[in-house]
N, C-alpha and C positions, 0 to 999 in steps of 0.2 A: 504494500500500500504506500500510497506517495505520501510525503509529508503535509501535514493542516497546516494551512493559513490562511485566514480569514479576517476581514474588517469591519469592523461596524462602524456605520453613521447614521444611524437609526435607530430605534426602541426596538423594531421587528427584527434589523442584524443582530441585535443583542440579543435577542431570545437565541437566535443560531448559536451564539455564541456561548451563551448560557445552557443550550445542553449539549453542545460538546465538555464543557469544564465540570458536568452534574458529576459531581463521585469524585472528584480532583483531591489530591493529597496534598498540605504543602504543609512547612512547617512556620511558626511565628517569623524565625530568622530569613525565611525567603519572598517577605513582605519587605519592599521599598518604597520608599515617600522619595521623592525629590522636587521639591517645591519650585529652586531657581528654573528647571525645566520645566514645572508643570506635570510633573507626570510621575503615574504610580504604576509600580512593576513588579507582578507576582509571577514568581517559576511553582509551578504544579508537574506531578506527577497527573497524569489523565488517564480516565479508565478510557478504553476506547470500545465505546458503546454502538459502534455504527460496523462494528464488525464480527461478527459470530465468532464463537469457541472454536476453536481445533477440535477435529471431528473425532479426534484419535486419542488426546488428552483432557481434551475440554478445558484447557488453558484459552484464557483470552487476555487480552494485551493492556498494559500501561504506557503510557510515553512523557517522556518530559517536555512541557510544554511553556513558555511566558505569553503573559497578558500584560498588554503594556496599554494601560490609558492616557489619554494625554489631554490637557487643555484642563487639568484637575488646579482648580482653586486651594482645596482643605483638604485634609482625612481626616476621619475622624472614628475613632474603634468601639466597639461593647462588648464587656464581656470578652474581655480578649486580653490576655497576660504579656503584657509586652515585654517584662523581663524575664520570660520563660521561652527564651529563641527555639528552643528544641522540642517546644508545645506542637503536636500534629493537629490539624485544621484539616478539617472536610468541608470543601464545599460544595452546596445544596443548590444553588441560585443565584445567577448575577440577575438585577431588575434596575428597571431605569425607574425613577419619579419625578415628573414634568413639571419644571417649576414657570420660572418667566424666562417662555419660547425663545429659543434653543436650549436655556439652561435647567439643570434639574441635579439630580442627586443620583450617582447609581450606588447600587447596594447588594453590596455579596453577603451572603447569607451561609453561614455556619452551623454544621448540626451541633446541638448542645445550646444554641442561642446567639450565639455570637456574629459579630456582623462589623462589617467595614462600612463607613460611607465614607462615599468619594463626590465633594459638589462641584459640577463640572459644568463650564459654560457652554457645552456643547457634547454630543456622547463622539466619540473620537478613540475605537478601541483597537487592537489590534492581535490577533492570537496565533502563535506559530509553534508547531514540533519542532524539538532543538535537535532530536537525534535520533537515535534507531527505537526502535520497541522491544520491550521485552514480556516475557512470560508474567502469567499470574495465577494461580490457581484460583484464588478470590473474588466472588463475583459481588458487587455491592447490594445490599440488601436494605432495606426500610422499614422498621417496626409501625406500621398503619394507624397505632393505637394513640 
């Protein structure tokens, strides 16, 4: 499979976006703020859900992947340990919220509650695989309840 990269400039590419990242691993320390640029930039582990198990192991793939936003004003965290770098982070959901047109807030969303906003004058995202795939036996799962 070739490498992801994908852009968002729209609330709808961000939903694209948002479920390729659904199940993403990353840890506190691989969360960056860079203000003088504008822009925030997270490396994830990605489940890669758009591609069925190996028929023979039933292993299905992770890949390392960044998401780089840009045109970000603030960050701003919940529920999230910023002195705890080696805290692992699942995420659930990137979402945009429409503030005054172009600008609004997006918001990655953490299982256990946690959550990033990012208030952006514009959604301006960008998502790419950094390198090969590898195995997983672990497929992500959701308690409904």
């Amino acid at each position: 499979m070739d490498q992801l990269k994908l852009a968002a400039l729209d609330a709808e590419d961000l939903e694209v976006l948002s479920a390729h990242l659904q199940d993403a691993v990353l840890t506190v320390g691989d969360i960056r703020y860079l203000p003088k640029e504008r822009k925030a930039i997270f490396v994830v582990n990605r489940f890669v859900w758009d591609k069925a198990a190996d028929r023979r192991s039933g292993a299905h793939e992770r890949r390392r992947a960044a998401l780089a936003v840009t045109q970000v004003s603030s960050m701003k965290s919940s529920r999230i340990r910023q002195d705890a770098k080696g805290a692992v982070l699942e995420l659930l959901a990137v979402t945009f919220e429409e503030g005054d047109a172009p600008a609004g807030r997006i918001k990655l969303e953490f299982a256990g509650g946690g959550t990033v906003l990012l208030d952006v004058d514009c959604i301006e995202a960008q998502l790419a695989d950094l390198g090969a795939a590898w195995s997983t036996p672990n497929r992500p799962a959701h308690d409904l309840d």
